[in-house]
C-alpha positions in Angstrom: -13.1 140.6 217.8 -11.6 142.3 221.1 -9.0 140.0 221.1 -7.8 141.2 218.1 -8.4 144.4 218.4 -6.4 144.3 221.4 -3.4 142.5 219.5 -4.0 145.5 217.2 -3.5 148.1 219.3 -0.4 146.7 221.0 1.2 145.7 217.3 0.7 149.4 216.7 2.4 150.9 220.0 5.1 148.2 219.2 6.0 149.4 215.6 5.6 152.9 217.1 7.7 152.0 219.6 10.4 150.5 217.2 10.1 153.9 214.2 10.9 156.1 217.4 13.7 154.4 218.4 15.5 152.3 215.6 15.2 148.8 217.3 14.0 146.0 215.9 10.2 145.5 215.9 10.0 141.7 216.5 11.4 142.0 219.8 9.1 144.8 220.8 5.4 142.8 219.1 7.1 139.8 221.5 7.1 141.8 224.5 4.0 143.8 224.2 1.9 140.2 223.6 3.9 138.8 226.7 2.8 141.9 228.3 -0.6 140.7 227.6 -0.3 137.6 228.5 0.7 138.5 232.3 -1.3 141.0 232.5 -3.9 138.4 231.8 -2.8 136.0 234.7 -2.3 139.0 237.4 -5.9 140.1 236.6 -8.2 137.1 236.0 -11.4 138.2 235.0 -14.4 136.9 233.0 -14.7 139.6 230.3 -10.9 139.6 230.0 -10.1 136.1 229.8 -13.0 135.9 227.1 -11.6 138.2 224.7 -8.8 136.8 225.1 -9.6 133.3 225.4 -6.8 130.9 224.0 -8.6 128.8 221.8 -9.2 132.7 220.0 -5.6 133.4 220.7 -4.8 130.1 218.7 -6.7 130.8 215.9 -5.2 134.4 215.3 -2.4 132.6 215.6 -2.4 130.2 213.0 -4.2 132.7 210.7 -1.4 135.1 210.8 1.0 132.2 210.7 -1.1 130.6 207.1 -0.2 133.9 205.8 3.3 134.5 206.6 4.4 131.4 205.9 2.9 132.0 202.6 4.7 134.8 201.9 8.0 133.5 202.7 7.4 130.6 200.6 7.4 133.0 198.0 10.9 134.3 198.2 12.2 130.3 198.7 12.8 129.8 194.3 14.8 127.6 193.8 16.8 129.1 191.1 18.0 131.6 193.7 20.5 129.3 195.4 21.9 127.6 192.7 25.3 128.6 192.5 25.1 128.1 196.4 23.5 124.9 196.5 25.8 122.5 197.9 26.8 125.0 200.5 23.1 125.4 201.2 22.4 121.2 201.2 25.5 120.6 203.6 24.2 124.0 206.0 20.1 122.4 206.3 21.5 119.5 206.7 24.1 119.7 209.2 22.3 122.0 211.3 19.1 119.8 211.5 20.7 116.5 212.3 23.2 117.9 214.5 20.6 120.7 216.5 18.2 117.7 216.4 20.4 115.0 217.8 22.0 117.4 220.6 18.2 119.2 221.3 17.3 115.4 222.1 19.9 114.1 224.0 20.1 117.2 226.4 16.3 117.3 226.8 16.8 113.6 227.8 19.5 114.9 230.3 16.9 117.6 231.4 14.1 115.0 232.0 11.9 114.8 229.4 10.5 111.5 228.4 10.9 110.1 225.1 8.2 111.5 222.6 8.6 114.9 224.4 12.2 114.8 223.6 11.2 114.2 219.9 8.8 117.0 219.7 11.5 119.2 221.5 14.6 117.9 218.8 12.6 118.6 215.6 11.9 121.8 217.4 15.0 122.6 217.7 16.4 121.5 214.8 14.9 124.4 212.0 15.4 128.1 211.5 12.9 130.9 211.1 12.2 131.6 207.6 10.6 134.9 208.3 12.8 136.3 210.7 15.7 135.5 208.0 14.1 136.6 205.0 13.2 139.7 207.3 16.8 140.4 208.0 18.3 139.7 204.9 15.9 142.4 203.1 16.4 144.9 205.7 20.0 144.8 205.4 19.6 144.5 201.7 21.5 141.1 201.3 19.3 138.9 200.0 21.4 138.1 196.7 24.9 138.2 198.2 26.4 134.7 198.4 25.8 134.2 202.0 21.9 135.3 201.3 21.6 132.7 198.8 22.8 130.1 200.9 20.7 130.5 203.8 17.5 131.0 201.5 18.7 127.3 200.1 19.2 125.9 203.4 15.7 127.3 205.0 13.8 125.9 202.3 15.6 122.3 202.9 14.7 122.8 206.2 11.0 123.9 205.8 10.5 120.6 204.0 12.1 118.5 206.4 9.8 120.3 209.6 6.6 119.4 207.1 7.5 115.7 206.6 8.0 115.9 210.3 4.6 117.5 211.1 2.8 115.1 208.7 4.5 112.0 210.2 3.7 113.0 214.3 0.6 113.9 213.6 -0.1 110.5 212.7 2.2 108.3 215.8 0.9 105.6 216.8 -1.8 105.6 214.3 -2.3 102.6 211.7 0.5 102.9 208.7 -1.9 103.1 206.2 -3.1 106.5 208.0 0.6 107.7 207.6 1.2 106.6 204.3 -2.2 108.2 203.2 -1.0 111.1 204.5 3.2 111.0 203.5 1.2 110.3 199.9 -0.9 113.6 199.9 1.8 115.7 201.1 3.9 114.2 198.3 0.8 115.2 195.7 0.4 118.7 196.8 3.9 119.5 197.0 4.0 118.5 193.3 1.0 120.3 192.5 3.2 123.0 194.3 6.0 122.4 191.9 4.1 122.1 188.5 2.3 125.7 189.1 5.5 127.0 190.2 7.5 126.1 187.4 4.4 126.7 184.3 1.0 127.4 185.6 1.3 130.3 187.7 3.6 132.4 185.7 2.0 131.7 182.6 -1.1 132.7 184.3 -0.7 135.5 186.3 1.8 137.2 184.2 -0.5 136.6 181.2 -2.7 138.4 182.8 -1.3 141.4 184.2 -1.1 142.4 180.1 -3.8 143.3 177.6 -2.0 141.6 175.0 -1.1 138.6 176.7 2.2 138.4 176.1 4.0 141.2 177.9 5.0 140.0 181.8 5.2 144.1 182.2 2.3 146.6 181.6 3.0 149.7 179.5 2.2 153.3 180.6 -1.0 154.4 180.0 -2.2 150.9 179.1 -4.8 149.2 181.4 -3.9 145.8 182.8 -6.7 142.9 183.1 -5.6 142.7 186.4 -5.0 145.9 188.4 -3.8 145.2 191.9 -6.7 145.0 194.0 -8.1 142.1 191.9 -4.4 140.6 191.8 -4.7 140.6 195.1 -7.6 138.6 195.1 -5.9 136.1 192.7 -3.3 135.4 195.4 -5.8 134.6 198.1 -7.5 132.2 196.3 -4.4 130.6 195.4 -3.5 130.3 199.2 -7.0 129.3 200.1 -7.5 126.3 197.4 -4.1 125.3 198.4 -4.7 126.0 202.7 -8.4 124.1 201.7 -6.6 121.5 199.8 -4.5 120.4 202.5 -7.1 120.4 205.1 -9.6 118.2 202.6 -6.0 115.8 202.8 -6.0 115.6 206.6 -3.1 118.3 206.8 -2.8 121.5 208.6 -3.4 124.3 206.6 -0.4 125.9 207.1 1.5 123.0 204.8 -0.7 124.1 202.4 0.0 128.0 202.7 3.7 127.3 202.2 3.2 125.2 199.3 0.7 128.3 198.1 3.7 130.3 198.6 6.1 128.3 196.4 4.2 128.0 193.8 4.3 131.9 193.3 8.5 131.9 193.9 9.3 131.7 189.8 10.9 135.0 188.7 10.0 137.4 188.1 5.8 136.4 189.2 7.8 136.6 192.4 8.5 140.2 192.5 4.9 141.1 190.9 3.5 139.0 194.1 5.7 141.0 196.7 4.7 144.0 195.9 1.3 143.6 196.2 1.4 141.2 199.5 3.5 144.2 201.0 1.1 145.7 203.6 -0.7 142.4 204.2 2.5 141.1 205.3 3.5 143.7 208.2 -0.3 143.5 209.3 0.0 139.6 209.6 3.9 140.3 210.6 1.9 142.2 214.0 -1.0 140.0 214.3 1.2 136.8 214.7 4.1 137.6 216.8 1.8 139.6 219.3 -0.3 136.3 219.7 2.3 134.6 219.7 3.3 136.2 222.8 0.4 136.6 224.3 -0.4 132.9 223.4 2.2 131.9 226.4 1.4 131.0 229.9 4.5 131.4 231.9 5.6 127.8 233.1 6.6 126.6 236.3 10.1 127.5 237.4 11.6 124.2 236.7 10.2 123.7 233.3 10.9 127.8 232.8 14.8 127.0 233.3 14.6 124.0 231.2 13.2 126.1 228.6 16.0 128.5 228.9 18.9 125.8 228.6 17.3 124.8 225.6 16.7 128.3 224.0 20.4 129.0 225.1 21.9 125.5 223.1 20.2 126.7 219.8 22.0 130.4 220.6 25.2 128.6 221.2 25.5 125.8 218.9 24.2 127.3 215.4 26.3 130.0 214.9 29.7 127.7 215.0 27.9 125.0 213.5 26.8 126.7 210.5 30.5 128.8 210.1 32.4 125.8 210.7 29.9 124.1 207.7 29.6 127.4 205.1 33.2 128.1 205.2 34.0 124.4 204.7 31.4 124.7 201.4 33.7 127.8 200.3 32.1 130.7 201.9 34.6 133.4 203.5 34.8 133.6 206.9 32.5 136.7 207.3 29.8 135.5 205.3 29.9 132.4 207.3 29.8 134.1 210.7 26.8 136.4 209.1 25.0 132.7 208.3 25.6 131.8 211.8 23.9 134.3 213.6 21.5 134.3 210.4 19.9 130.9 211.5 20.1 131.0 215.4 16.7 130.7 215.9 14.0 128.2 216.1 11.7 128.1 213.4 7.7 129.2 213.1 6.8 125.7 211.9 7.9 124.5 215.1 4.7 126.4 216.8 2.6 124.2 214.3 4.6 121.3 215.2 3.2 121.8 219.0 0.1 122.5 218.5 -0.1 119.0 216.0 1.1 117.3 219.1 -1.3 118.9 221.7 -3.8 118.5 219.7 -2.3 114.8 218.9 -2.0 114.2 223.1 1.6 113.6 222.6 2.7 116.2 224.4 1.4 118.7 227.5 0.2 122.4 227.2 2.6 123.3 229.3 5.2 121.4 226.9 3.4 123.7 224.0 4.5 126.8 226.0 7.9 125.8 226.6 8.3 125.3 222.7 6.5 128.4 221.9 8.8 130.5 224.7 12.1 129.0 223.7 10.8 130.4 219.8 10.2 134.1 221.7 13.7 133.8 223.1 15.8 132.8 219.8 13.7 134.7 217.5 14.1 138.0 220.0 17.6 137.5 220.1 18.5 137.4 216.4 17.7 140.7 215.2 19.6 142.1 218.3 22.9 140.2 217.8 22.8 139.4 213.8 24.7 142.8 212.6 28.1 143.9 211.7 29.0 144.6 215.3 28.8 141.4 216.2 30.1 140.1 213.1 33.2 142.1 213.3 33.6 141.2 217.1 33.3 137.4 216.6 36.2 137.2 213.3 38.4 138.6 216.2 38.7 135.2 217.2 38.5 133.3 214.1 41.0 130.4 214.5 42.7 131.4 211.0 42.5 134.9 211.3 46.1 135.2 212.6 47.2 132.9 210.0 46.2 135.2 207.3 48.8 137.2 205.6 49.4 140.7 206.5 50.9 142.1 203.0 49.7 140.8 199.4 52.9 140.8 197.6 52.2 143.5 195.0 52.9 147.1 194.4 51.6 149.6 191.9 48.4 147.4 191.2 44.6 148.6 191.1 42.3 146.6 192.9 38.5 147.3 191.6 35.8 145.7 194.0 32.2 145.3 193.4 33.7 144.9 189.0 29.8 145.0 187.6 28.6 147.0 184.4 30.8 150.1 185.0 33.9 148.5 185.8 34.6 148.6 182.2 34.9 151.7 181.9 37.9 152.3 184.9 39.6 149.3 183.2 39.9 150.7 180.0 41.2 154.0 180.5 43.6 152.2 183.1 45.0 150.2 180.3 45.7 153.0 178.0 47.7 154.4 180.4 
């Protein structure tokens, strides 16, 4: 409990910190548990490395992590990225065999041996759903074109790190271990998939009415469910589901994002949101200040390996992705925006290490280097991912140059943005 209450306190200066002066607060909840951390080594001491002990580091970790991950699973439906779907199939795709193949052929060139390489590539290879999802509602964007593609492409991705998780936790184990396991991750995710699509909504939006049929409550009458006991409704949903994939030999966390998905139908979706609001800047704090906290800087050489790593995702996704999303029909901004978007390496990647730590496959000091090169990329995206650097980067857009100066046409109205209203400038346009 002093553990956390420390992680507490330094989550608080952080988003303190970030109100006062307008920067982003994942950077600052990184650097305060860093902070920690070497405060931590310079002053060794019993009562202080108790509290914060990193076996109780670990677990704060992966508690905040269960519930995150849940709540981003709930913003992953589907039906959101239809219209952008093959731009969003071609994106996962292409970033995760490309970042993958080139994360594992320069950790080869750096020295790593073979199954550290693998741990390191599928690393590598994902984007942070919450750090997206974070960005995208902050600048409001979440149903523009480019927002839709990147939601499409993280949840590809998500379910490509979990079949990855699944099938390293079990190396070298006998195959009917991993196809008992490949089996019970295909079974809850289509438990996931049935109570997205009918049980849950049904459910829940049954009873948020007394009547049982309207999805919305009317003024002045009282719900079954207020929001407090809602919110009871949604924890049990993640627990059976973070319980169920434990009783199945998985981690929990597959479960939580499975929890989450199941609650991603519109519009149970936005009656979930609201009410997992609060809970999710509390875990928002808890995580990424154990997170940093949670390292133990490496030696130099494996530091600087660390850093070319982090510095290849930086490099490599944005013109990956742009090249890719303008290619699918995207304009050139909204590619550049997806770019930046996904320069990161992804949560699951942190459960990914610990699976192989936990595994043997791979050192503790290996762990850290995975979990620093994730501080890195996920500090750097909300610093570089904004209309600045947007603007700066089309500058030298290979086509940009190509691109007509003059349209052609005089004496013409052009009406952007043509939604409800629009009717009514066209039509008095017309009559005259």
């Amino acid at each position: 409990m002093t553990g956390l209450a420390i992680l507490l306190t330094l989550a608080a200066i952080g988003f303190g910190l970030s109100r006062r002066f307008r920067i982003p607060v994942i950077p600052l909840l990184l650097a305060m548990g860093l902070g920690l951390s070497l405060a931590r080594s310079a002053m060794p001491g019993e009562a202080f490395d108790h509290a914060l002990d990193l076996n109780n580091l670990e677990k704060i970790l992966q508690l905040g992590l269960a519930f995150l991950v849940f709540a981003a699973g709930i913003e992953l439906n589907p039906t959101r990225f239809q219209t952008q779907k093959k731009a969003a199939w071609l994106v996962g795709l292409a970033q995760f065999s490309v970042a993958g193949a080139a994360g594992f052929g320069l950790a080869r060139l750096l020295g790593f041996d073979g199954i550290s390489s693998l741990y390191l590539a599928i690393a590598l290879s994902t984007s942070s759903t919450l750090v997206v999802i974070r960005q995208l509602r902050l600048w409001l964007r979440m149903f523009e074109p480019f927002g839709r593609m990147v939601t499409g492409a993280l949840l590809l991705q998500d379910l490509l790190m979990i079949v990855w998780i699944v099938m390293l936790a079990r190396f070298g184990e006998p195959d009917a271990k991993l196809a008992q396991s490949v089996g019970a991750l295909v079974g809850l995710g289509a438990l996931a998939v049935i109570c997205q699509a009918r049980l849950m909504p049904w459910l829940l939006l049954r009873l948020r009415s007394r009547d049982g049929k309207r999805p919305h409550v009317e003024p002045g009458v009282q719900p079954w469910l207020d929001e407090e006991s809602l919110l009871l409704v949604l924890l049990a949903v993640l627990f059976l589901f973070a319980g169920g994939a434990y009783f199945l030999g998985l981690h929990p966390v597959v479960g939580a994002f499975f929890a989450g998905f199941s609650l991603s139908s519109f519009p149970l979706n936005g009656v979930v949101r609201s009410v997992l609001g609060s809970l999710s800047d509390f875990f928002l704090a808890v995580f990424f200040t154990a997170l940093g906290a949670l390292i133990t800087i490496p030696e130099p050489d494996l530091l600087l390996r660390a850093f070319a790593l982090a510095l290849m995702v930086i490099l490599l996704t944005p013109p990956l992705v742009t090249i890719v999303a303008e290619a699918s029909g995207l304009s050139s901004r909204s590619a550049i925006e997806s770019g930046l978007l996904l320069a990161q390496t992804s949560e699951l990647s942190l459960v990914l290490a610990l699976t192989g730590e936990i595994a043997g496959h791979i050192s503790r000091e290996l762990f850290s280097a995975i979990a620093l090169i994730a501080v890195v990329t996920m500090t750097v995206t909300p610093l570089v991912a904004n209309d600045r650097s947007v603007r700066w980067l089309l500058k030298f857009h290979p086509l940009r140059r190509r691109l007509p100066t003059q349209s052609g046409h005089e004496n013409h109205v052009l009406i952007l943005g043509f939604g409800a209203g629009g009717m009514w400038v066209v039509k008095p346009l017309q009559k005259a």
